[in-house]
C-alpha positions as CSV (number, residue, x, y, z in Angstrom):
1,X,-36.1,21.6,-18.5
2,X,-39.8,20.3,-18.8
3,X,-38.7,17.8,-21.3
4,X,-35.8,15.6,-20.7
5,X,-33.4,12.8,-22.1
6,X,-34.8,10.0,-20.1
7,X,-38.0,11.4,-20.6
8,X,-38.5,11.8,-24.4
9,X,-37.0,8.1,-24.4
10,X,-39.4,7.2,-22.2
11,X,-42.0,8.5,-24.5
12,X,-40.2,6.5,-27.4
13,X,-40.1,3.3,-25.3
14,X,-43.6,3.6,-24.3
15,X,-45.6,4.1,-27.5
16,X,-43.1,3.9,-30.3
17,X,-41.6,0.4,-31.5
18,X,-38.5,0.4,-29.9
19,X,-36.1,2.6,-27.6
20,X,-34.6,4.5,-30.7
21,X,-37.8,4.5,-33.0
22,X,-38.0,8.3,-32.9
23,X,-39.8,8.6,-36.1
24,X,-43.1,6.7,-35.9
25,X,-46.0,8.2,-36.5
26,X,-47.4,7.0,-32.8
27,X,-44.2,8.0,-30.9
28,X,-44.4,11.6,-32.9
29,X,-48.4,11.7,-31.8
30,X,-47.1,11.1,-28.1
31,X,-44.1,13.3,-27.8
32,X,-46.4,16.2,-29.6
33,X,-49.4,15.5,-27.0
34,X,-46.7,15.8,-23.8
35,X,-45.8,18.9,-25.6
36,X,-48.9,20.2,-25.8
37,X,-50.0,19.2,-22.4
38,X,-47.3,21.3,-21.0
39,X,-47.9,24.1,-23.0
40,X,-51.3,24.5,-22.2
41,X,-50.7,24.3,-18.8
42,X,-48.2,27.2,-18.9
43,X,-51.0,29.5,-21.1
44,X,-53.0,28.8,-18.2
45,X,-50.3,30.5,-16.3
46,X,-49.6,33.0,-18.2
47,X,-52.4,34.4,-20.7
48,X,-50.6,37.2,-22.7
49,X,-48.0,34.4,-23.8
50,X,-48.6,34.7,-27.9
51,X,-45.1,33.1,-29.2
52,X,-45.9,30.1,-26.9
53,X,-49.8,30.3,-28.1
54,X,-48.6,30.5,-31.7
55,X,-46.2,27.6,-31.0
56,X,-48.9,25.5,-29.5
57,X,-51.3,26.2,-32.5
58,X,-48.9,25.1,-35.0
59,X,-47.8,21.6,-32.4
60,X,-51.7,20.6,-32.8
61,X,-51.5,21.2,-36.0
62,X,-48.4,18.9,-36.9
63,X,-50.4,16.7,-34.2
64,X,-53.5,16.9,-36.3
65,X,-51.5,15.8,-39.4
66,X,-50.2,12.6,-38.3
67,X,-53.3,11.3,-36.9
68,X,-54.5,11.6,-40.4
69,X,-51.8,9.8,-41.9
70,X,-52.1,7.5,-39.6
71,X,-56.0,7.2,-40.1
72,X,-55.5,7.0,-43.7
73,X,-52.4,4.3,-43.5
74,X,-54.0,1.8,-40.7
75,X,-56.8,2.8,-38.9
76,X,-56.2,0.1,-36.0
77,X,-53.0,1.9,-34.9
78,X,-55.1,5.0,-35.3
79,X,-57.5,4.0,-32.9
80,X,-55.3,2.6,-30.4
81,X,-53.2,5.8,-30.3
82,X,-56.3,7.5,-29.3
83,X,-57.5,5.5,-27.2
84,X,-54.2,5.2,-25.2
85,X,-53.3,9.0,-25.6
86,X,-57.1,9.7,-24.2
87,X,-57.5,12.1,-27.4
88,X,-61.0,12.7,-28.4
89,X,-61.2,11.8,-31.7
């Protein structure tokens, strides 16, 4: 499994407030972009994959989302999320 206990908490620890704070915006942006990482890298692998394609479309697009709430609610955690993510906009 690609995505793990210790690893989602990990993610939570790293760039959300706290160890349980599974439901800010910037610990949602980072789990997503691990997500989507990984699933790019297996469309490279395997082209003809459509349900995981599909499924990758609709992660940017939930991705996508909460940057804009968060660009819209306070752009300085907007900015840092991107800048620490490496996302281009």
């Amino acid at each position: 499994m690609y995505l793990s206990k210790e690893k989602k908490e990990d993610i939570f620890t790293k760039y959300g407030k706290g160890k349980n704070d599974t439901g800010s915006a910037e610990g949602q942006i980072a789990l997503f972009t691990h997500r989507i990482n990984h699933l790019t890298e297996h469309l490279k692998k395997n082209r003809k994959d459509f349900n995981t394609e599909r499924s990758l479309v609709k992660l940017v697009g939930k991705r996508r989302a909460l940057l804009d709430y968060l660009t819209k609610k306070d752009i300085l955690r907007y900015r840092a999320i991107v800048k620490e993510l490496g996302l281009r906009k």
